[in-house]
N, C-alpha and C positions, 0 to 999 in steps of 0.2 A: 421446738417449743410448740406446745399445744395448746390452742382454748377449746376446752370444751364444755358444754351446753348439755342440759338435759331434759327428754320430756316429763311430763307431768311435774313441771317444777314450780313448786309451791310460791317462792318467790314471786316466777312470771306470773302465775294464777291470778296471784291478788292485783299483780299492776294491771291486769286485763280487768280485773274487774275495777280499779281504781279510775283505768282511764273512763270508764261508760258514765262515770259521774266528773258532774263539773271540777274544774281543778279551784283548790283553795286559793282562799283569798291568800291565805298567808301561808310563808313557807313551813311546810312540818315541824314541830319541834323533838318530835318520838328518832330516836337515833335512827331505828328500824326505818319508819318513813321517810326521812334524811336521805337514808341508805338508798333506799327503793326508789326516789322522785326520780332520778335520771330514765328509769327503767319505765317506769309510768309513763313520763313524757317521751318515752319511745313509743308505746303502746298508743298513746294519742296521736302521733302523728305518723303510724301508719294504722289506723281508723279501726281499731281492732273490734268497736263499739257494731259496729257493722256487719261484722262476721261472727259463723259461728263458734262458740268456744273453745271447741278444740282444733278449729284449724286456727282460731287467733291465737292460742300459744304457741302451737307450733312456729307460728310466722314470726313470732315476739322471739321465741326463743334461738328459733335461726339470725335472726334479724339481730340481737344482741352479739352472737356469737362472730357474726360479720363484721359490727362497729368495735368492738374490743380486737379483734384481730388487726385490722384498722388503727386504730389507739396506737398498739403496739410496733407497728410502724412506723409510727412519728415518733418514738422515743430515744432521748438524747443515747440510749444504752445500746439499741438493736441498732442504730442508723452507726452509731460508733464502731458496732462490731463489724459491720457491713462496710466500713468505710476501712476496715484493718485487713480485709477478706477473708474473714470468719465466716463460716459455711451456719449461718445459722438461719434455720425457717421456720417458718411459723404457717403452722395450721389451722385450721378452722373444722371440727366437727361437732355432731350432737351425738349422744348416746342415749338408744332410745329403750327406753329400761322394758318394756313389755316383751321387746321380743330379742333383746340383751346385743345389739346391732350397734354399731357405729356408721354413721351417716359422715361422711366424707363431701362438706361444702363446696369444693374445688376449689379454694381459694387460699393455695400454697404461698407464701410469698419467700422468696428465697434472694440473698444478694444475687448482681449482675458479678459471676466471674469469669 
């Protein structure tokens, strides 16, 4: 299994620039925004507002690719398969469309066999 992550992604774009502004009072009601808060409020709190904008996507975008690899860890289906000793891992990279490269996170997680 693979998550992969990409640069210049429009997506992260806008939560970087989402986080540099105060977060609403209220929660979103746009599905889009919905969609996007978790992603946002990753961006806040690793201080993206601080940094410059292309290394804050880049960091958003690794940084997301890390906590979903993550996610997919704790799920009743991988830990299941893991616990059957099913050979199944999970990756983490980005693909960085400029210069058409895959960026390999190091962060394989494979069952204990």
């Amino acid at each position: 299994m693979v998550v992969v992550g990409h640069s210049q992604c429009g997506g992260a774009a806008a939560c970087v620039a989402a986080a540099s502004a105060p977060p609403p009072a209220e929660q979103p009601d746009a599905p889009l925004l919905r969609w996007l808060a978790p992603l946002t409020n990753l961006a806040r709190s690793l201080d993206v507002a601080s940094q410059q904008p292309t290394e804050a996507l880049s960091l958003l975008v690794k940084e997301s690719v890390r906590r979903q690899v993550q996610n997919l860890t704790k799920t009743e289906t991988i830990k299941g398969a893991w616990a059957r000793g099913e050979d199944v891992q999970i990756h983490g990279w980005v693909y960085d469309i400029p210069t058409g490269t895959l960026i390999d996170l190091g962060m394989t997680h494979a069952p204990d066999l």
